[in-house]
VEXKETI-875977 format. One record per residue (C-alpha): residue in three letters; x, y, z. Coordinates in steps of 0.05 Angstrom, whole numbers. Layout:
<site res="ALA" u="X" v="Y" w="Z"/>
...
***
This chain:
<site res="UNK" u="1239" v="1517" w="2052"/>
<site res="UNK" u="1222" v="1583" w="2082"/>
<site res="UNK" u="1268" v="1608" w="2138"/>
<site res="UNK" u="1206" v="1607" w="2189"/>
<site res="UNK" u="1222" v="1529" w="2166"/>
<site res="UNK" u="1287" v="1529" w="2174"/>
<site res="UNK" u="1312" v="1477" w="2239"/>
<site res="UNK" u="1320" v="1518" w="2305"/>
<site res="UNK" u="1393" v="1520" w="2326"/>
<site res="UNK" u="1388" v="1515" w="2403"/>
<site res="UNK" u="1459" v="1517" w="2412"/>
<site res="UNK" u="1457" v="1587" w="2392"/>
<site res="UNK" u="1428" v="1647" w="2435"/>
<site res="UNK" u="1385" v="1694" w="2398"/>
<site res="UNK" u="1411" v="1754" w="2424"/>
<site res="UNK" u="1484" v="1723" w="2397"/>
<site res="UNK" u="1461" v="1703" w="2330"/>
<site res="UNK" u="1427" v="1778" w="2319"/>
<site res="UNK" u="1492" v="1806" w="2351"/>
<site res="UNK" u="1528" v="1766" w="2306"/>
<site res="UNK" u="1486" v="1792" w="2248"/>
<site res="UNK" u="1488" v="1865" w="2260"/>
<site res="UNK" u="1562" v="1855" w="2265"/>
<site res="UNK" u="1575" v="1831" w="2196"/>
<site res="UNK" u="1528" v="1879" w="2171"/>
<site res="UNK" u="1578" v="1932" w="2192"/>
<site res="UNK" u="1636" v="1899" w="2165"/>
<site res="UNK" u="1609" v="1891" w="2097"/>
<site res="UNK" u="1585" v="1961" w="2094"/>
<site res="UNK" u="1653" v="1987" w="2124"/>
<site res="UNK" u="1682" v="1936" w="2064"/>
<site res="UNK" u="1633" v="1971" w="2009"/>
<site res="UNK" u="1658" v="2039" w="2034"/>
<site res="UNK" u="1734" v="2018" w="2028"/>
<site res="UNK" u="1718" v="2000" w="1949"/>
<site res="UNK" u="1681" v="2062" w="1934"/>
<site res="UNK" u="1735" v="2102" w="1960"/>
<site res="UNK" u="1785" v="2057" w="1924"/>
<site res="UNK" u="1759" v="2064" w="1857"/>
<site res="UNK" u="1788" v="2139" w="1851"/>
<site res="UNK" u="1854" v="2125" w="1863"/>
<site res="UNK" u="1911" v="2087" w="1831"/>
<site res="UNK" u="1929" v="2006" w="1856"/>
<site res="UNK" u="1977" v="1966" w="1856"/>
<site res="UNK" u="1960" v="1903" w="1828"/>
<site res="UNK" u="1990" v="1832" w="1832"/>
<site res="UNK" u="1959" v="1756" w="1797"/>
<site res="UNK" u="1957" v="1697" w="1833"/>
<site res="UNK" u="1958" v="1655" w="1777"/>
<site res="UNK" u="2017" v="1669" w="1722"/>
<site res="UNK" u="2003" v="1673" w="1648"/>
<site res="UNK" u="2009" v="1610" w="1601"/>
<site res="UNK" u="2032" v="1599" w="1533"/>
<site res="UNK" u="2034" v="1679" w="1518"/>
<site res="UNK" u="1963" v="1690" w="1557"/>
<site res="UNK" u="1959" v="1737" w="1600"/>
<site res="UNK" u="1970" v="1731" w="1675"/>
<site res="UNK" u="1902" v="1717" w="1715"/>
<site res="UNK" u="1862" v="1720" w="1784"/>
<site res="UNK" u="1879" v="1795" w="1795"/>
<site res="UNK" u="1891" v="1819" w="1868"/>
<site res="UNK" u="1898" v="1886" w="1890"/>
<site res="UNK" u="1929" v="1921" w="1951"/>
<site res="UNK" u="1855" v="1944" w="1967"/>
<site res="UNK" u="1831" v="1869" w="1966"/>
<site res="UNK" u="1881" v="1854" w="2022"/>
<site res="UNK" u="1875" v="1920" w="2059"/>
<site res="UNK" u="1806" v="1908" w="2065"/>
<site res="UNK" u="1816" v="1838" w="2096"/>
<site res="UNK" u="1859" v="1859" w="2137"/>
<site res="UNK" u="1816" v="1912" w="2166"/>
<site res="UNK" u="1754" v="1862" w="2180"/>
<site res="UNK" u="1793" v="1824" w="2208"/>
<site res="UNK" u="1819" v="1856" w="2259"/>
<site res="UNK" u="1743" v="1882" w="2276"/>
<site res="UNK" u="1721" v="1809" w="2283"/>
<site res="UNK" u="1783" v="1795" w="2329"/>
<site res="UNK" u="1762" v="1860" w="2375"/>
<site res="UNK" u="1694" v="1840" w="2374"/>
<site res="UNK" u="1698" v="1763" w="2380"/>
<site res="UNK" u="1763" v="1744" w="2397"/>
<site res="UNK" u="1743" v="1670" w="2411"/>
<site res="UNK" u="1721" v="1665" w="2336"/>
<site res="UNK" u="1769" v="1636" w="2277"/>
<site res="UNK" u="1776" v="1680" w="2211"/>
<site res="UNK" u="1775" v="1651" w="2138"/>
<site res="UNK" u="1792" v="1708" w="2089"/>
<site res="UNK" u="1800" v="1695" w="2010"/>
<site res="UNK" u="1870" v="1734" w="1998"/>
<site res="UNK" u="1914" v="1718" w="2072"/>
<site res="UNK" u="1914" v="1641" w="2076"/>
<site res="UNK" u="1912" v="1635" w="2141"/>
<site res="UNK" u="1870" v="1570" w="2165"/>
<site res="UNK" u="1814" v="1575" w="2210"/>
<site res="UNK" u="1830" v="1530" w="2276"/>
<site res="UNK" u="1796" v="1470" w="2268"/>
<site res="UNK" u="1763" v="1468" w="2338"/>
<site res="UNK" u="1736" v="1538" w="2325"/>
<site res="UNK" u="1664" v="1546" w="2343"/>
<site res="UNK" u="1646" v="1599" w="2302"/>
<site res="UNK" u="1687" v="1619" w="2233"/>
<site res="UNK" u="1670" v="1679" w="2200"/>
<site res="UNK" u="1690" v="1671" w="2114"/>
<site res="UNK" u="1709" v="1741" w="2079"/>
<site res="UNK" u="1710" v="1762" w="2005"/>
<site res="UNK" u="1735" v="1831" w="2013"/>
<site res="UNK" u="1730" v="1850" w="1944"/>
<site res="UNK" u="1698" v="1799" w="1899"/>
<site res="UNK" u="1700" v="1815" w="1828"/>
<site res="UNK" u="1767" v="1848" w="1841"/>
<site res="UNK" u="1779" v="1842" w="1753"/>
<site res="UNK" u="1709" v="1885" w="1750"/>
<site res="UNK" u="1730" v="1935" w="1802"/>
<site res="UNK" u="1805" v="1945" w="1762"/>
<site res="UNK" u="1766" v="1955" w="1698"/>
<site res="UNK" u="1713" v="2002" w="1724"/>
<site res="UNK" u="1645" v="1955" w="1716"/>
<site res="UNK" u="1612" v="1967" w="1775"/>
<site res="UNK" u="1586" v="1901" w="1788"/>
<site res="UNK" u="1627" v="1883" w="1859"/>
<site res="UNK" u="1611" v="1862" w="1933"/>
<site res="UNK" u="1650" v="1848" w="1998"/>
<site res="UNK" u="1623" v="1786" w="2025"/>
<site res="UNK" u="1624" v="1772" w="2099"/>
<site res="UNK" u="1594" v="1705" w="2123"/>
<site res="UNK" u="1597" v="1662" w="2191"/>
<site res="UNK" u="1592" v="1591" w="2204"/>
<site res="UNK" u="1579" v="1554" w="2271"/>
<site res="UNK" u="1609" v="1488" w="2264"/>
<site res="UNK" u="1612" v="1493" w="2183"/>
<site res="UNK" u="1535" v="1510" w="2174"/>
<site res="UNK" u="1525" v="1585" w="2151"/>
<site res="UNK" u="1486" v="1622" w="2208"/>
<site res="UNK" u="1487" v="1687" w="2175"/>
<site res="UNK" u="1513" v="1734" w="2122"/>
<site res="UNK" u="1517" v="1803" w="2097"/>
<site res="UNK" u="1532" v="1817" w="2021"/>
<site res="UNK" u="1545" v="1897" w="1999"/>
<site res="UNK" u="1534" v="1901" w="1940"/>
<site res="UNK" u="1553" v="1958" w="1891"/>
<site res="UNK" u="1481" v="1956" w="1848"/>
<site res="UNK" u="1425" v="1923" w="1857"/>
<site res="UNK" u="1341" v="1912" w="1841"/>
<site res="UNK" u="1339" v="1973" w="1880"/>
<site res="UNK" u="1395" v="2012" w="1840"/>
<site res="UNK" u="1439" v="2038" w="1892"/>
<site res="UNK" u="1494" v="2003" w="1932"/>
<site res="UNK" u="1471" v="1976" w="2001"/>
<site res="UNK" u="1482" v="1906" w="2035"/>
<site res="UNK" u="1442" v="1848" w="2034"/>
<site res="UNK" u="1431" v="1808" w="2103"/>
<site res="UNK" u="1410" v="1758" w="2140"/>
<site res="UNK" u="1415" v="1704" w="2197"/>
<site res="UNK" u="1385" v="1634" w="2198"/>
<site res="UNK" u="1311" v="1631" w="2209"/>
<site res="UNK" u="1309" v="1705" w="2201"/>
<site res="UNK" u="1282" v="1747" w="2144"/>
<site res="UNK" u="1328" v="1771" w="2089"/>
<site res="UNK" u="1338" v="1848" w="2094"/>
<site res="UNK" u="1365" v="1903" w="2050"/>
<site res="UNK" u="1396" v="1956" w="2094"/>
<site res="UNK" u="1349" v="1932" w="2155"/>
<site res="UNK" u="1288" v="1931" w="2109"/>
<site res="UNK" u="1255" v="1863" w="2095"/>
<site res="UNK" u="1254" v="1848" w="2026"/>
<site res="UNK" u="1189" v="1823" w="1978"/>
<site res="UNK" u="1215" v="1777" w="1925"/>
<site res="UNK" u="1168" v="1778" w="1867"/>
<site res="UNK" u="1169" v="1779" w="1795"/>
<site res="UNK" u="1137" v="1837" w="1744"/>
<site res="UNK" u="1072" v="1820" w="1719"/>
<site res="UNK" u="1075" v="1796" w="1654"/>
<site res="UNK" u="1153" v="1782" w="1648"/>
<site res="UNK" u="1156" v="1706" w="1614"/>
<site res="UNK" u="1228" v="1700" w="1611"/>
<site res="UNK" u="1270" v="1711" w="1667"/>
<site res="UNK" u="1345" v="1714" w="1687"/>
<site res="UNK" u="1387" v="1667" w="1719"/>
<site res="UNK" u="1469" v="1659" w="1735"/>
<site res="UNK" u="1511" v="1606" w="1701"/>
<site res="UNK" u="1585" v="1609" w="1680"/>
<site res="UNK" u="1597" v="1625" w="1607"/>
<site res="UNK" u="1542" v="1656" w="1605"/>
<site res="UNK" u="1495" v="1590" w="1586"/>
<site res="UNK" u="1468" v="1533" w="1607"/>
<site res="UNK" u="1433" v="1464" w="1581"/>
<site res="UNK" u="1373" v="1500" w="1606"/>
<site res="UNK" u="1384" v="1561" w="1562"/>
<site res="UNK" u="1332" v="1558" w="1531"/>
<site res="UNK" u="1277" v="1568" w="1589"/>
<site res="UNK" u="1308" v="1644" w="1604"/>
<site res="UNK" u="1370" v="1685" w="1591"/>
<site res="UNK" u="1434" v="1676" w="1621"/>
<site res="UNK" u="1481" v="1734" w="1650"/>
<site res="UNK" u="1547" v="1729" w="1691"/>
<site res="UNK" u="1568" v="1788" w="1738"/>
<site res="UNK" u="1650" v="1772" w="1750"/>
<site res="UNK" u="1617" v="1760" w="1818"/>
<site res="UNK" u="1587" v="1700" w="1853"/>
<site res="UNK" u="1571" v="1740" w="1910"/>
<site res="UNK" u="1528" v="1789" w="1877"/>
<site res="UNK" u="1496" v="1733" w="1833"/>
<site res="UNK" u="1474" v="1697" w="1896"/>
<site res="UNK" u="1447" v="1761" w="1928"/>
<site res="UNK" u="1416" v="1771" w="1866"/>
<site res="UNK" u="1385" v="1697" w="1868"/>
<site res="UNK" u="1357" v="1714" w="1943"/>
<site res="UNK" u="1327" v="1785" w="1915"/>
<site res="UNK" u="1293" v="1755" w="1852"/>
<site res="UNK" u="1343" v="1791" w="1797"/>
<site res="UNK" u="1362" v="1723" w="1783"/>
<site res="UNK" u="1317" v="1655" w="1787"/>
<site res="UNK" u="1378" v="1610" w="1800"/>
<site res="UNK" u="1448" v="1598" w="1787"/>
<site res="UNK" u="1503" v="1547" w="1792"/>
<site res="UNK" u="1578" v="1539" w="1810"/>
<site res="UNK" u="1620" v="1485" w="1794"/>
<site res="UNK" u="1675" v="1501" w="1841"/>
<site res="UNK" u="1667" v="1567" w="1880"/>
<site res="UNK" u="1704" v="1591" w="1938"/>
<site res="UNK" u="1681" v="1587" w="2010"/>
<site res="UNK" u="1682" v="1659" w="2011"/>
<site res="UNK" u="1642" v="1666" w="1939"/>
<site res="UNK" u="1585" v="1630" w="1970"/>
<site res="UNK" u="1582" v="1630" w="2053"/>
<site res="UNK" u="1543" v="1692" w="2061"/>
<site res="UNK" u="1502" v="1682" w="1994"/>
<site res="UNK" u="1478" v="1610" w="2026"/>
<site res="UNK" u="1443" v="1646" w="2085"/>
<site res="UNK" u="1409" v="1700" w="2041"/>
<site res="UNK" u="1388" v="1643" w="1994"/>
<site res="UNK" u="1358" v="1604" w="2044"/>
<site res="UNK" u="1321" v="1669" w="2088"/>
<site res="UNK" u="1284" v="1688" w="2019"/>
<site res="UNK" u="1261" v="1610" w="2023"/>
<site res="UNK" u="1294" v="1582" w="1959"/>
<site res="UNK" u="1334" v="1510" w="1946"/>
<site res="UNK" u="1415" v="1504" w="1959"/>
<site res="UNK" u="1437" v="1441" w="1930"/>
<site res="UNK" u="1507" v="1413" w="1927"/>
<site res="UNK" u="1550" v="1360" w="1889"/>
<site res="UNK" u="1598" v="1338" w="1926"/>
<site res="UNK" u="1636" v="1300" w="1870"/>
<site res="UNK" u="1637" v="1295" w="1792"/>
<site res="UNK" u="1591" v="1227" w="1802"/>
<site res="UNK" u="1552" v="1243" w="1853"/>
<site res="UNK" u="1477" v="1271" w="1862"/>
<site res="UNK" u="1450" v="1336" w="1875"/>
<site res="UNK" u="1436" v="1343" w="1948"/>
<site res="UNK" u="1413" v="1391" w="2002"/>
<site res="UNK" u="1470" v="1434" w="2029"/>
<site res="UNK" u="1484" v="1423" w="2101"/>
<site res="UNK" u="1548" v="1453" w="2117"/>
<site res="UNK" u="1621" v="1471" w="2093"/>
<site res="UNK" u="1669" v="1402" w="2116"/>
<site res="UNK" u="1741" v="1394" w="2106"/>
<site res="UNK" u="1767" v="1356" w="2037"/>
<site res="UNK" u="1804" v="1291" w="2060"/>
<site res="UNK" u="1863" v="1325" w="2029"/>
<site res="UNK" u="1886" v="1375" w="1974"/>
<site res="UNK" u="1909" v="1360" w="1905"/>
<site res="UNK" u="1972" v="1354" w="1922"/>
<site res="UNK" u="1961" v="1312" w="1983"/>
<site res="UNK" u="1981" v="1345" w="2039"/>
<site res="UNK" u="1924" v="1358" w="2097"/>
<site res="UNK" u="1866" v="1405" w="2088"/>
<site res="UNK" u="1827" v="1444" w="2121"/>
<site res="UNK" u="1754" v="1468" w="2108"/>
<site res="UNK" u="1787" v="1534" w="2070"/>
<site res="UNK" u="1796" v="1476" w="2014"/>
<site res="UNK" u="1723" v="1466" w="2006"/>
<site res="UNK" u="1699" v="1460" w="1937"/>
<site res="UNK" u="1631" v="1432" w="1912"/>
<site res="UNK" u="1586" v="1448" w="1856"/>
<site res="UNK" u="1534" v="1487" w="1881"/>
<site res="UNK" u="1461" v="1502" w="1850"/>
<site res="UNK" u="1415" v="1554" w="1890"/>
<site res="UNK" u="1353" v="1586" w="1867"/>
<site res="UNK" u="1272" v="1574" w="1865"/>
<site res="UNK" u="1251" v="1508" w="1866"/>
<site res="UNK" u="1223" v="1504" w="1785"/>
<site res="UNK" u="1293" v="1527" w="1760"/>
<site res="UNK" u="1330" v="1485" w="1802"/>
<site res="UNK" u="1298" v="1428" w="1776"/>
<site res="UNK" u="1305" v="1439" w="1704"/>
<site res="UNK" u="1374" v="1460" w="1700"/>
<site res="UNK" u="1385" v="1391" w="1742"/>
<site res="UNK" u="1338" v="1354" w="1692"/>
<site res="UNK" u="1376" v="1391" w="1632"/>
<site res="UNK" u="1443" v="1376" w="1658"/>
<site res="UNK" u="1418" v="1299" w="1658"/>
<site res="UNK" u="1407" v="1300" w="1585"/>
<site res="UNK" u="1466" v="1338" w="1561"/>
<site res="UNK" u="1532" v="1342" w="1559"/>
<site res="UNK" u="1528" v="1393" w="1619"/>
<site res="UNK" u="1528" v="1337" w="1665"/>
<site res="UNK" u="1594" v="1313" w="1648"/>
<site res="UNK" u="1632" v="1374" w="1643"/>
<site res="UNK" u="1702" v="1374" w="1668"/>
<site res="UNK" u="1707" v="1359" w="1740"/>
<site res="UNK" u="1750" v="1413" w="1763"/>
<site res="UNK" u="1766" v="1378" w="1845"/>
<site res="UNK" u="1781" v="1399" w="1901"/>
<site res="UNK" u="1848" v="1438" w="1912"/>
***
């Protein structure tokens, strides 16, 4: 589905939705310039999740990650006070009755930024009523090989610094890349497989044509709210499974888990669904592949 195909949203003004637009497109460059400055200087660095059985501790966060949220949002809150906030590193739930929610990945691929591998974005998406409306991904490299932010808003064209964008492959290239974690797939063998440390970047890579799909078995809301708008504006499949036996079907919008793991009330920051984006051949044969392998019954990891 192109995004000249993509259902009107009447409930939405134009001039709001491009508003809205050009607003996270300065946040996420404003984000992008915050990390480039960041990587000459030293961090302090904390893990969300402890070490294990001697392993190191993992899930890295740094003081730049939260200085960065921090800063967008208190841009979104000058600029749209009515709207709610999800951020990745302050959990602070989005009121349910929010109209609009805007999801932030300040720094995603916070381990690649600490090592120095420059594959990292700052992700800045919106939702109106849990369906992505638009989304701005900077990214530090890309097919054009320079830093610059990816954007877009439903039923609009994707853009690279205001500049449509041409997907299209080189001619003669017969085996192309896609983005799966671990690096491979049960549909290895139809192209090669690479992972970024980023889902951000690999789904503004899917929507540029670096990649030809890839998958997630249990991303964030703010890996994959701005990705699913650039996705859909360069006209390619987002599928979701909403449980371990479930199908693969259209995505529609972000909803609240009937609870967390450990049973106390959630909120749609708990979302987590498998996810599968990319051209429509791809899609298909990874789904197809998964069917016949042990890829479709990999470890459910749930919802949290």
């Amino acid at each position: 589905m192109s995004a000249e195909q993509l259902p009107l949203l009447p409930d939405i003004p134009p001039d709001l939705l491009a508003a809205i637009e050009e607003t996270a497109l300065g946040l996420a460059r404003l984000g992008g310039a915050e990390i480039e400055a960041g990587m000459s200087r030293p961090l302090t660095v904390d893990y969300k999740t402890a070490g294990k059985d001697d392993r190191a501790p993992r899930d890295p966060v740094s003081e730049l990650d939260r200085s960065i949220e921090e800063l967008v949002r208190a841009r979104i809150g000058e600029r749209f006070p009515s709207h709610g906030v999800i951020g990745e590193e302050l959990d602070v739930p989005a009121n349910a009755e929010d109209e609009f929610v805007w999801v932030i990945d300040p720094l995603d691929g916070t381990s690649n930024f600490l090592n120095g591998f420059p594959l990292i974005a700052c992700s800045i998406g919106v939702l109106h009523r849990g369906r992505p409306v638009a989304g701005a991904i900077w990214c530090s490299s890309g097919p054009a090989l320079r830093p610059g932010v990816y954007h877009a808003h439903h039923g609009g064209p994707l853009t690279f610094e205001e500049a449509p964008v041409t997907r299209g492959t080189r001619e003669g290239l017969r085996r192309r890349l896609a983005a799966a974690p671990g690096g491979a797939s049960a549909a290895a063998k139809d192209w090669d497989h690479r992972v970024t440390g980023s889902a951000a970047l690999e789904c503004a890579m899917v929507a540029a044509g670096a990649f030809n799909s890839a998958i997630f078995w249990a991303p964030g809301i703010w890996d994959i709210a701005a990705g699913v708008v650039l996705v859909r504006a360069a006209g390619l499949e987002v599928l979701e499974r909403p449980s371990r036996k479930a199908p693969w079907q259209p995505f529609e919008r972000f909803r609240a888990p009937e609870r967390k793991r450990d049973g106390s009330a959630a909120s749609i920051r708990d979302w987590r669904h498998a996810l599968l984006m990319g051209e429509p051949g791809p899609v298909q044969t990874r789904i197809e592949a998964m069917r016949k392998s042990q890829g479709w019954r990999l470890p459910w990891v749930g919802r949290r």
